[in-house]
C-alpha positions as YAML, in Angstrom:
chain: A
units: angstrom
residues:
- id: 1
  name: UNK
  ca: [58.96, -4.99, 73.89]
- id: 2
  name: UNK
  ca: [59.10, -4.78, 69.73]
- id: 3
  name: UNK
  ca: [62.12, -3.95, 68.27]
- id: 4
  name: UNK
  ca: [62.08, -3.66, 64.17]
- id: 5
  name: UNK
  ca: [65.41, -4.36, 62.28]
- id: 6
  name: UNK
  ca: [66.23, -2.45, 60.22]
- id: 7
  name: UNK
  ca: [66.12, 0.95, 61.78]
- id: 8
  name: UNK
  ca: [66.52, -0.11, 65.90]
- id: 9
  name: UNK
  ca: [62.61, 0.81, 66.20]
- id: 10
  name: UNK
  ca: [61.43, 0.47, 69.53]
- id: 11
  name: UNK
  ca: [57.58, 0.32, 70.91]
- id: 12
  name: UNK
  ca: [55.24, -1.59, 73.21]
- id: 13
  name: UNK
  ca: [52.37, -2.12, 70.83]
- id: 14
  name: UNK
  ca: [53.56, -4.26, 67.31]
- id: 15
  name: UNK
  ca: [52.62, -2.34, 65.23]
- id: 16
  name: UNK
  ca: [55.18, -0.15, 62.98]
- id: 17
  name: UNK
  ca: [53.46, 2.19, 60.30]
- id: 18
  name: UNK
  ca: [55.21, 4.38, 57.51]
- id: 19
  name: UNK
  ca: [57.53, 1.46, 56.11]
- id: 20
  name: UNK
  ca: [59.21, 1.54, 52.82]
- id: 21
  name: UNK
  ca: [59.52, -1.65, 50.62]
- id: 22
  name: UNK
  ca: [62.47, -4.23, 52.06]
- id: 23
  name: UNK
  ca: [63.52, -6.73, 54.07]
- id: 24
  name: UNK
  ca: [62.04, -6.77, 57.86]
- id: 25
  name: UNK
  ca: [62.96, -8.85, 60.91]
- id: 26
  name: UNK
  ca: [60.68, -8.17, 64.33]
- id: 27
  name: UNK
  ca: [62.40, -9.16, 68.20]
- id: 28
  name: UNK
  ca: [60.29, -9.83, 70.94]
- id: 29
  name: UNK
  ca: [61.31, -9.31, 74.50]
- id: 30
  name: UNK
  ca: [59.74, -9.64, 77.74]
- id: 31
  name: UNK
  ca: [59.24, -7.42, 81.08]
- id: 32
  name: UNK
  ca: [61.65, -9.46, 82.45]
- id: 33
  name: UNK
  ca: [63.93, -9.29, 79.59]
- id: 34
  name: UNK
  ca: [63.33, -13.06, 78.39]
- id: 35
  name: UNK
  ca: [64.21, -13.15, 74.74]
- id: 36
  name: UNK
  ca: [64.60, -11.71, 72.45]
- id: 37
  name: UNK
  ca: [62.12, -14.02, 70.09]
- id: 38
  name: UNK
  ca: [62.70, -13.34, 66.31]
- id: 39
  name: UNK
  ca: [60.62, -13.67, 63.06]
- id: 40
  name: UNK
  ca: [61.56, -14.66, 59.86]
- id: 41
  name: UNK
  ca: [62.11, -11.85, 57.33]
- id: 42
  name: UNK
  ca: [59.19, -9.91, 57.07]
- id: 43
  name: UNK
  ca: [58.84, -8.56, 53.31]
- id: 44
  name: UNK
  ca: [57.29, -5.66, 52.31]
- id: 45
  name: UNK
  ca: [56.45, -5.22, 48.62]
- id: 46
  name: UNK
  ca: [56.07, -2.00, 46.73]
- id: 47
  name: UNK
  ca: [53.78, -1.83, 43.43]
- id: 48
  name: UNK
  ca: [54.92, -0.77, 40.18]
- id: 49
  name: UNK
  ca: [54.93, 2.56, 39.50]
- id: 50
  name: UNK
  ca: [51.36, 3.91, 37.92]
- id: 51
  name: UNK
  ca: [51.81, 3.77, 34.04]
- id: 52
  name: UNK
  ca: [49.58, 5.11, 31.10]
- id: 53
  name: UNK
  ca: [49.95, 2.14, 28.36]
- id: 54
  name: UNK
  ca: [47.56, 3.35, 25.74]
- id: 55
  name: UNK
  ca: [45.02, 6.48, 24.84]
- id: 56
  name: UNK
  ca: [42.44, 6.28, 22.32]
- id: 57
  name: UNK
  ca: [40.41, 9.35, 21.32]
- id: 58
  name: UNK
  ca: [37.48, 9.96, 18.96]
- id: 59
  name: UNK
  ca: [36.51, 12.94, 17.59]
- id: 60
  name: UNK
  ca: [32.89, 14.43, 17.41]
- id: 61
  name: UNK
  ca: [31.40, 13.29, 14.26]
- id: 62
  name: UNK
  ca: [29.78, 17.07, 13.43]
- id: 63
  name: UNK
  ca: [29.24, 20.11, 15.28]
- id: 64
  name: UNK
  ca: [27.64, 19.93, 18.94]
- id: 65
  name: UNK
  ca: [27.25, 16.43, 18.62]
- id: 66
  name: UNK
  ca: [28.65, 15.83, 21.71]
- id: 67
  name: UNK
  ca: [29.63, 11.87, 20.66]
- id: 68
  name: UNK
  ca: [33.61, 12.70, 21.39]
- id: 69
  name: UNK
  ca: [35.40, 10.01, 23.63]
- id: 70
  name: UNK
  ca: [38.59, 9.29, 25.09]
- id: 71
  name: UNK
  ca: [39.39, 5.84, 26.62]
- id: 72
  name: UNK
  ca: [42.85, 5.78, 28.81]
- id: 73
  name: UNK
  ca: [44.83, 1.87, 29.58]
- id: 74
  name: UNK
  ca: [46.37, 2.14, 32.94]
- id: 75
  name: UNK
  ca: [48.45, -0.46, 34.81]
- id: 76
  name: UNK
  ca: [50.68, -0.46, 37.80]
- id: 77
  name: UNK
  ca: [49.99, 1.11, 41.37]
- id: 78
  name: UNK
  ca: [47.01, -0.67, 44.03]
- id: 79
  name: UNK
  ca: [43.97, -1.62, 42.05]
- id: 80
  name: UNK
  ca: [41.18, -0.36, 41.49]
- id: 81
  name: UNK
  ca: [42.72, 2.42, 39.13]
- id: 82
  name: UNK
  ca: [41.09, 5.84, 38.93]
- id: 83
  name: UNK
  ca: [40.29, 7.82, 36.54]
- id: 84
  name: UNK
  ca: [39.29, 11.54, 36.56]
- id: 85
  name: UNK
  ca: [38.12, 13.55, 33.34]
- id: 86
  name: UNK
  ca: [39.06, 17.08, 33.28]
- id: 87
  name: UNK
  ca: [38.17, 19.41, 33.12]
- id: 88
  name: UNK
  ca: [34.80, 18.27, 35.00]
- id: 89
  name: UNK
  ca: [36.16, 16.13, 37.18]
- id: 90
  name: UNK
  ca: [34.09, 13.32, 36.26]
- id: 91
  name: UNK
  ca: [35.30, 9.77, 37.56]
- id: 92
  name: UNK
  ca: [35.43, 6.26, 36.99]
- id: 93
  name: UNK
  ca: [37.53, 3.08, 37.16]
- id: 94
  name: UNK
  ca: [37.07, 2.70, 33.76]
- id: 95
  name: UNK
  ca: [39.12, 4.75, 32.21]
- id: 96
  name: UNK
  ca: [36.46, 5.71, 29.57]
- id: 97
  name: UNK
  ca: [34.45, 8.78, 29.07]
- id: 98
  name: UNK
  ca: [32.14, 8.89, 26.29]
- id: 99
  name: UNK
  ca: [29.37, 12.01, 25.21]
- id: 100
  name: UNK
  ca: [32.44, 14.81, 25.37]
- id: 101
  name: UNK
  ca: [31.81, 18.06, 23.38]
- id: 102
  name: UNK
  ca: [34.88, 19.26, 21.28]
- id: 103
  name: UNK
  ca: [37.48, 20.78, 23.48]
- id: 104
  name: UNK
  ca: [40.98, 20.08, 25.71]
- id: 105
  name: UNK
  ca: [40.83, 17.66, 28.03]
- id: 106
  name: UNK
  ca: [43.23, 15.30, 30.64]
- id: 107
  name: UNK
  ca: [43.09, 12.87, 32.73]
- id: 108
  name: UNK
  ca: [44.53, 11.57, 35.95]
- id: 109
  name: UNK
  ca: [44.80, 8.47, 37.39]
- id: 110
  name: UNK
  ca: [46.00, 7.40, 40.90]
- id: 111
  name: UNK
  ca: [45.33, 4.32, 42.64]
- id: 112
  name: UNK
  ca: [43.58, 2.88, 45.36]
- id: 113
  name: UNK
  ca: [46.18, 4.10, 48.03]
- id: 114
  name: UNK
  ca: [46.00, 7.61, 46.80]
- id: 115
  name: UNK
  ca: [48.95, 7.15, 44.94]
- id: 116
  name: UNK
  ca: [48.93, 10.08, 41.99]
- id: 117
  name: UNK
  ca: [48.06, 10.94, 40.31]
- id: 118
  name: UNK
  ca: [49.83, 10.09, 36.75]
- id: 119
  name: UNK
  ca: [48.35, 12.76, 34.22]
- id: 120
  name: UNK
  ca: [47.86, 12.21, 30.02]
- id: 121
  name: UNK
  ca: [48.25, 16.03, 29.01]
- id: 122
  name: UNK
  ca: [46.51, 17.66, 26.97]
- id: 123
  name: UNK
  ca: [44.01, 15.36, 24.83]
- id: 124
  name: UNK
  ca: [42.18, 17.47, 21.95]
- id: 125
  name: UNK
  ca: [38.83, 16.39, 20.95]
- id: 126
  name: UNK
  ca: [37.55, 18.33, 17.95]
- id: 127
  name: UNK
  ca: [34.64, 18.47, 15.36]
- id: 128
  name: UNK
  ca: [34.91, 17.07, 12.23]
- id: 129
  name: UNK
  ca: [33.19, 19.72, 10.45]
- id: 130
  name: UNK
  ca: [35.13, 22.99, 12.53]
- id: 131
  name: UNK
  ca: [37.24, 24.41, 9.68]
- id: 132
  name: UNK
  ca: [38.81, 26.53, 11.97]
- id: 133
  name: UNK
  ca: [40.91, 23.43, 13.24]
- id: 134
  name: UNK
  ca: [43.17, 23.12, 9.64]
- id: 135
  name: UNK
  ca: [46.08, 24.29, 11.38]
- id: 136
  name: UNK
  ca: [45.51, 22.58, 15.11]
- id: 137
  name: UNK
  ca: [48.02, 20.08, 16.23]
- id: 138
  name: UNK
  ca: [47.60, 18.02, 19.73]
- id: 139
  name: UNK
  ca: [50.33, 15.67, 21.12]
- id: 140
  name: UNK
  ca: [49.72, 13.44, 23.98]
- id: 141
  name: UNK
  ca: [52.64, 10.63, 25.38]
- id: 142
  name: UNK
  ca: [52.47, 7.39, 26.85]
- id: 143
  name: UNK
  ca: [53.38, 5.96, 28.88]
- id: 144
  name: UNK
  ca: [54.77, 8.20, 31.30]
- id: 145
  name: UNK
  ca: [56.52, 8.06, 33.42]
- id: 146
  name: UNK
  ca: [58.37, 5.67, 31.45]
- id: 147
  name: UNK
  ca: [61.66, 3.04, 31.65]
- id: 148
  name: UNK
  ca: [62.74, 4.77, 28.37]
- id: 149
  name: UNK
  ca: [59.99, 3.40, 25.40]
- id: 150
  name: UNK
  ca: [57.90, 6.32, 24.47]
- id: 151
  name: UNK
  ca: [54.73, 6.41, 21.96]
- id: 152
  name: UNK
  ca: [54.15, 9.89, 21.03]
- id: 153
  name: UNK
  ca: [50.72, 10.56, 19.33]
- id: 154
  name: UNK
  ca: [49.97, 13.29, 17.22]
- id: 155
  name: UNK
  ca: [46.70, 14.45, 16.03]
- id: 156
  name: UNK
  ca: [45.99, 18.02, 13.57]
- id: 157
  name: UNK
  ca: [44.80, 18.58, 10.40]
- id: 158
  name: UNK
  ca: [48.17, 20.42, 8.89]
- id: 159
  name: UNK
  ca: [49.72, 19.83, 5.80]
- id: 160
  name: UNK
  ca: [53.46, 20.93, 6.92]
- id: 161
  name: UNK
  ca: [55.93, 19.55, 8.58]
- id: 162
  name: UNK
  ca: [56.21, 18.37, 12.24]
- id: 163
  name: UNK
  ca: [59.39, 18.44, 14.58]
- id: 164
  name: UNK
  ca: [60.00, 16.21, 17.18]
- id: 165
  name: UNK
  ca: [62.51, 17.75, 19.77]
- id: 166
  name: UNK
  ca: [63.67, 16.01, 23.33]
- id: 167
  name: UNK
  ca: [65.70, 18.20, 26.00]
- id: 168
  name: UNK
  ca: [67.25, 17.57, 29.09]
- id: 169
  name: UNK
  ca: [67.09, 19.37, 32.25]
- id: 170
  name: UNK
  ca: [70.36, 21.16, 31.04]
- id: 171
  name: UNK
  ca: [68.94, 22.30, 27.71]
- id: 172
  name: UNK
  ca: [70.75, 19.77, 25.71]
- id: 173
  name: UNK
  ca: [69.01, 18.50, 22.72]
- id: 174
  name: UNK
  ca: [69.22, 14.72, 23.02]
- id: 175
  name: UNK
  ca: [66.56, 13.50, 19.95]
- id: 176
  name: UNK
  ca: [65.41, 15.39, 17.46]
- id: 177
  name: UNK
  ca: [63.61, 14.30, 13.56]
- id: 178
  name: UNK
  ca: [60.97, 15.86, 11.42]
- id: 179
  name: UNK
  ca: [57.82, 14.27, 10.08]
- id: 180
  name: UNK
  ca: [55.79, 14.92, 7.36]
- id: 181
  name: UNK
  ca: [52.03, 13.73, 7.08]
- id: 182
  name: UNK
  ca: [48.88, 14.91, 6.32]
- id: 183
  name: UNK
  ca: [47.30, 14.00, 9.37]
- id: 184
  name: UNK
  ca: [44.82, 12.17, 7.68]
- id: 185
  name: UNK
  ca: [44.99, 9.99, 11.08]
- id: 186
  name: UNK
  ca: [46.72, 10.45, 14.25]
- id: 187
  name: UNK
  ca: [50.59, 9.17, 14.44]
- id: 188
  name: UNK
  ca: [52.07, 7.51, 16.38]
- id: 189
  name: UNK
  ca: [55.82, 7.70, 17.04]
- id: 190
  name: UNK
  ca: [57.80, 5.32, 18.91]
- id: 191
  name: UNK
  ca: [61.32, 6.90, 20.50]
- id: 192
  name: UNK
  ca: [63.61, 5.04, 22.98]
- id: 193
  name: UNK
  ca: [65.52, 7.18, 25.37]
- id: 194
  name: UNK
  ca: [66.35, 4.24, 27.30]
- id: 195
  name: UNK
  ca: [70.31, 4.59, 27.30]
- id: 196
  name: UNK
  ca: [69.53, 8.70, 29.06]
- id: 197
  name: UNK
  ca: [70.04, 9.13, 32.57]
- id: 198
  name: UNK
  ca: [66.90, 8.90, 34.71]
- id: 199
  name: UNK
  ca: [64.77, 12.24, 35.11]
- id: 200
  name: UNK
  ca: [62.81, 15.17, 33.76]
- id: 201
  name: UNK
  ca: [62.99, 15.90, 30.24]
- id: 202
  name: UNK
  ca: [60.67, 18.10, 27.84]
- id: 203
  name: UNK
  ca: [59.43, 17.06, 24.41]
- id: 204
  name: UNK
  ca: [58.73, 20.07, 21.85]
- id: 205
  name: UNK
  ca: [56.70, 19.53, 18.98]
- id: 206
  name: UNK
  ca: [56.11, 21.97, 16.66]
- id: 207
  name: UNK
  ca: [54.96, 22.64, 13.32]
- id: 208
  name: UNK
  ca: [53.19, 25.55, 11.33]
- id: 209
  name: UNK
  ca: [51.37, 27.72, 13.80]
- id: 210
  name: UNK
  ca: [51.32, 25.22, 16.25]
- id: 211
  name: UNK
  ca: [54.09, 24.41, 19.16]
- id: 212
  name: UNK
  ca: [53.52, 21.97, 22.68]
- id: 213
  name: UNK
  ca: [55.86, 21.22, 25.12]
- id: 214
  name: UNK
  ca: [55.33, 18.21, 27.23]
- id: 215
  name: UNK
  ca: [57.14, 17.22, 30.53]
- id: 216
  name: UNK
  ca: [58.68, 13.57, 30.02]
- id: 217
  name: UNK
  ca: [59.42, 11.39, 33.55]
- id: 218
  name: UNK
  ca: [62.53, 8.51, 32.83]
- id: 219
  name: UNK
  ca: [62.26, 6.13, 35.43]
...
């Protein structure tokens, strides 16, 4: 007979499925109740948490070119990593897709247990000759879920101002600050919300014609 501490788990066969991360000791008794024999403690490690550390994205260089390409940096969760382009669903454990056409992609990434999947947003990939994009603007965050460190990147071709706005699940504006650039080149914007309580919050950007909301996880 088996018994697992913690939890009083009792079976005939060894073998105990479904366990969170601890601590783990295993008794071992006899039919005729000789025993009980105990192991040392049994530990059971959990992996970090699956986190997006970097995205790099490339526009076409003209129309229907088709030379776009995004390349996500994972780490944390079971390797090998996954990663899966949409929309397409294309996949690798590379984490970069090359030959993309103009256009709104993500991409998830879960690990080798299943465990996902972690998703970029929105990443915009446009054509450097589409005039039609002057007033786009595309924000993407990583890593997320995060301890607190954010990197915000911004991409558009606007002239005007950009606002940088951070809720909480109760509507209260925690962060808030204004940029102006002429997103010659992406930005990138570091925020620490490190001393907020752990959960969901939303991050608004929005600037001339343009506004995106993205859902921020604090660890």
């Amino acid at each position: 007979i088996y018994k697992l501490t913690p939890g009083d788990i009792v079976n005939e066969t060894g073998i105990f499925s479904g366990l969170t991360a601890g601590s783990y000791m295993i008794e071992v008794t006899d039919i005729n109740n000789c025993g009980p024999v105990t192991t040392e403690n049994l530990i059971l490690n959990e992996p970090e948490i699956i986190t997006i550390d970097s995205i790099k994205f490339a526009d076409e260089s003209a129309g229907n070119t088709n030379d776009g390409s995004i390349t996500i940096f994972a780490s944390g969760g079971t390797v090998p990593l996954s990663y899966i382009l949409n929309p397409g669903s294309t996949q690798n454990q590379t984490g970069e897709f090359t030959g993309l056409q103009s256009g709104t992609y993500s991409v998830d990434i879960s690990d080798a247990n299943s465990c996902g999947p972690v998703t970029t947003g929105d990443i915009f990939i446009g054509s450097l000759d589409i005039d039609e994009l002057e007033l786009t603007m595309i924000a993407s965050i990583y890593p997320n879920p995060t301890h607190g460190l954010l990197h915000v990147v911004i991409k558009g071709k606007m002239n005007k101002a950009v606002r940088l706005e951070i809720i909480n699940m109760n509507g209260k504006l925690i962060y808030q600050e204004e940029l102006i650039t002429n997103f010659k080149d992406a930005i990138i914007k570091e925020i620490d919300i490190s001393d907020q309580p752990k959960g969901i919050y939303l991050l608004n950007i929005s600037g001339k014609k343009a506004f995106q909301s993205i859902k921020i996880i604090l660890k």
